[in-house]
N, C-alpha and C positions, 0 to 999 in steps of 0.2 A: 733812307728815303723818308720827307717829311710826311705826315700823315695826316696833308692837304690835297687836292686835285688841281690843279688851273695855278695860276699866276699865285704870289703871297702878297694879298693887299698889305697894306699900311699899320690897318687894325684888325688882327685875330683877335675872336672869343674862344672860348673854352672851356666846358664841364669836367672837372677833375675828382677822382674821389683821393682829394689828403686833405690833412688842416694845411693854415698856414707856416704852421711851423713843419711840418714835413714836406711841404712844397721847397720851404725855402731852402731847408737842409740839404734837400736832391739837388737844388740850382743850386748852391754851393759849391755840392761835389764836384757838378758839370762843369762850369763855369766859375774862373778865379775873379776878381773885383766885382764882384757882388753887392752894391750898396742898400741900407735901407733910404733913403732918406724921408721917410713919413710911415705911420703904421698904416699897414695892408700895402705896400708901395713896396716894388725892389725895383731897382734899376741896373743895367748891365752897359760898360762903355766899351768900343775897341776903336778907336780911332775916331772918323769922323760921324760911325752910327754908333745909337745909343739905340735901347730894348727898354722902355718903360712896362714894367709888369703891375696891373691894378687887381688885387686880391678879394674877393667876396663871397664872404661867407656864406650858406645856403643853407636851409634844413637837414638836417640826418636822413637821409633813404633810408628807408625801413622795407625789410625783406623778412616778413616772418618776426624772429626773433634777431637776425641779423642786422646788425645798423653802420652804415657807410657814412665819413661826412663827404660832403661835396662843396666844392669849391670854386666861384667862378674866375676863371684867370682873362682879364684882357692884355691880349700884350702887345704895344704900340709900337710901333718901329719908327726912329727917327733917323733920316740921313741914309745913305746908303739906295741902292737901287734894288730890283725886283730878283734879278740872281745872288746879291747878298743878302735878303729877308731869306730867301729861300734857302742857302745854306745854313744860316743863324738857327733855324727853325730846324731844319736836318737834325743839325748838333744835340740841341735841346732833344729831340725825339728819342735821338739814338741814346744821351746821355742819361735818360729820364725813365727811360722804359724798364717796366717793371716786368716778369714773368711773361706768361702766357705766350700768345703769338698772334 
């Protein structure tokens, strides 16, 4: 289940704690044709929808002595209707998910 409520608009934001190179590494994983085509940009195709990903960078959260980077992910959906964002998003969730619960 995606870890949305309500319908999946067009453009999700999202606070992630990885760099970009650990984000991209886990899309990877999840997801085969993975393109860069500009820095901080991934893009993901399967047919007639595309997933443009915009990557930005945020200060380190600092916890003490503990420091997290943070990352903001916007990810644009092109093509495709409101039941196919919402599965794409599923996938990514289920594929991306780290620990915890």
């Amino acid at each position: 289940m995606a870890f949305i409520n309500g319908p999946v608009p067009e453009v999700v934001e999202r606070l992630v704690t990885a760099t970009p190179a650990e984000f991209e590494r886990d899309l990877r994983a999840a997801w085969t044709g993975v393109s860069r085509p500009a820095p901080g940009r991934l893009l993901l195709v399967d047919g007639e929808q595309r997933l443009r990903l915009e990557l930005l960078v945020l200060p380190v959260r600092k916890l003490g002595l503990f420091e997290l980077p943070q990352l903001q992910v916007r990810y644009c959906f092109e093509g495709g209707d409101e039941p196919a964002r919402r599965s794409w998003l599923a996938r990514l969730d289920r594929s991306m998910q780290k620990g915890g619960g």
